[in-house]
Structure formats: structure tokens, C-alpha cells
C-alpha positions as MATLAB code, in Angstrom:
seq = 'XXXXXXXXXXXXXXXXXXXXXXXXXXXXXXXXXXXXXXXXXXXXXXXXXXXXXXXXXXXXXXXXXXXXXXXXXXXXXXXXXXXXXXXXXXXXXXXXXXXXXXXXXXXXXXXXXX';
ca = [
      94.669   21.569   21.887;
      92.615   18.993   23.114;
      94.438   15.659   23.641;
      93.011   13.147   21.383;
      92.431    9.672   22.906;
      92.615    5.736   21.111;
      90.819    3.014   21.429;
      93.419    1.115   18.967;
      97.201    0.742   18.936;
      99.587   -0.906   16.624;
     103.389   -2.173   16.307;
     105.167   -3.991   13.212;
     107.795   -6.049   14.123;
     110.519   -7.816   11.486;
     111.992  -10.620   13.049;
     116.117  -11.528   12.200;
     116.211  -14.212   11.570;
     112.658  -15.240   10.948;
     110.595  -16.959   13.521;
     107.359  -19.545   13.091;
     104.157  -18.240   13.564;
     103.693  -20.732   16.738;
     107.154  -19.040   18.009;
     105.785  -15.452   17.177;
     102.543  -16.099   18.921;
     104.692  -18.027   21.629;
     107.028  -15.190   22.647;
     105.122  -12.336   21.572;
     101.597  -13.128   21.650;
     101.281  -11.807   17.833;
     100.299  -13.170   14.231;
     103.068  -13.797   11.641;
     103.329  -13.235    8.115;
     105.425  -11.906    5.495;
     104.207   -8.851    4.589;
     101.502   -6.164    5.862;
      99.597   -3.141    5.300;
      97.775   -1.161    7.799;
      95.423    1.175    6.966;
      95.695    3.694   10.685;
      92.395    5.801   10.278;
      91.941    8.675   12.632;
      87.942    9.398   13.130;
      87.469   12.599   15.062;
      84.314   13.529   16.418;
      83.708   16.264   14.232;
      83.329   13.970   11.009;
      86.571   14.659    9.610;
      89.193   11.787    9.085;
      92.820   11.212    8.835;
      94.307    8.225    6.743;
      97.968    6.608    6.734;
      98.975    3.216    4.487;
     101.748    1.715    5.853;
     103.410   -1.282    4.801;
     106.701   -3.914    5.757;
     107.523   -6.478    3.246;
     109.588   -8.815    6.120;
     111.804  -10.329    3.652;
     113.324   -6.898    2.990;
     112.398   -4.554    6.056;
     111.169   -2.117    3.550;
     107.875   -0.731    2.861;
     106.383   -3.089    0.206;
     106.490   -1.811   -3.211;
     104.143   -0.314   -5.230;
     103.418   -3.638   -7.472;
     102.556   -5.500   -4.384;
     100.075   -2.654   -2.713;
      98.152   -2.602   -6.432;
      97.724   -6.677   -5.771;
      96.532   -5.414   -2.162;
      94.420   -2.855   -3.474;
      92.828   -5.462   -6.496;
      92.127   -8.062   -3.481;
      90.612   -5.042   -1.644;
      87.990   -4.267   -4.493;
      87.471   -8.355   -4.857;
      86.274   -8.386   -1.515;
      84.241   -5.381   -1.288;
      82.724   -6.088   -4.596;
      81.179   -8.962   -2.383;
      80.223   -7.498    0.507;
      76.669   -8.061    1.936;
      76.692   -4.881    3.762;
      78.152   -2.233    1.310;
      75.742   -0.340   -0.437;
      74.870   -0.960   -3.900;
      76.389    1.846   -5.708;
      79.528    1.413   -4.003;
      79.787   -2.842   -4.293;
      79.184   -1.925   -8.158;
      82.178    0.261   -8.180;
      84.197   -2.226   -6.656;
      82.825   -4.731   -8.581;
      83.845   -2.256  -11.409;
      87.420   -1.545  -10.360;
      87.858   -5.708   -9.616;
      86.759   -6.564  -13.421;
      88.594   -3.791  -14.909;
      91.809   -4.871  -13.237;
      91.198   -8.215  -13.787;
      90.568   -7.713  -17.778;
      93.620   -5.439  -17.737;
      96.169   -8.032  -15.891;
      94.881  -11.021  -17.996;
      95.521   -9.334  -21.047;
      99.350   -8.308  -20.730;
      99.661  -11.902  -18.924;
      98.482  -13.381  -22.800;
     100.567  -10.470  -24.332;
     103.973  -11.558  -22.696;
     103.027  -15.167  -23.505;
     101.700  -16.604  -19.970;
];
């Protein structure tokens, strides 16, 4: 097997007790939030690909749960519904996805009285 080289590394880090971004980026040289999802994408040369999600919600040290990865998902489709540089069929199917969700979420929201 050939070793596989990358260009890209990561680390998630939950700070105890929590740190300000300044003192984050002070110490460790890193961005704070409260939450994140990383998308690691392995591209080999031969076309194929290999995809992991991964996810910390900081307040818990847990991987966030499935209600906040849908909002991730819905802000993913917002955004790629306005891309300049995605194609048109695909904008349209996030454009698609985005409205759908949207229509969906509004209506229980005036169903449970919001």
C-alpha cells in the first residue's frame, strides 16, 4: 500500500472552562466558537473520494445532535443556492432543498403557535 500524503490537517479542541476567542487565538493561535462541523474529504488521485462529518457542540463535548446538523445542512443549501460558481442544475436543487425546508419549518412554527 502506497502511503497516502495531506496537504490539510485538523484538531478540535473543547476548552474547560471556556476561553475568549482573543485568549484562544492568544494561546493557541486558533478560532473559537461553540460548535463545529468538519466535513474531512479524502480526494485520491484515481477520482474516487472518501467523506467523514464530524461535529463538537462545546457546551456539551458531544457530537452535535441531529436537529442542529439539519440547521447546518438548511444553511448549507441557502448558501449554495447562491453561489455564482455552482452550476445551474445543481444551484436549482439547492435552491430547491432551501425553499422546501424553509416552507416545511415555517409551517409547524404557525402549527405550534409561533
Amino acid at each position: 500500500m502506497i502511503d497516502k500524503t495531506y496537504s490539510v490537517g485538523y484538531k478540535l479542541m473543547k476548552f474547560d472552562p471556556p476561553k475568549t476567542r482573543d485568549k484562544i487565538y492568544e494561546e493557541e493561535g486558533l478560532g473559537g466558537c461553540d460548535a463545529v462541523v468538519v466535513f474531512s474529504l479524502i480526494l485520491p488521485e484515481d477520482g474516487s473520494r472518501s467523506e467523514m462529518i464530524a461535529s463538537l457542540d462545546g457546551r456539551t463535548g458531544e457530537p452535535l445532535d441531529d436537529g442542529e446538523l439539519f440547521k447546518c445542512l438548511i444553511g448549507l443549501a441557502h448558501r449554495l443556492s447562491e453561489s455564482e460558481t455552482l452550476g445551474r442544475g445543481r444551484r436549482g436543487f439547492a435552491t430547491a432543498i432551501f425553499k422546501e425546508a424553509r416552507r416545511a419549518i415555517l409551517a409547524a412554527r404557525k402549527e405550534a403557535g409561533y
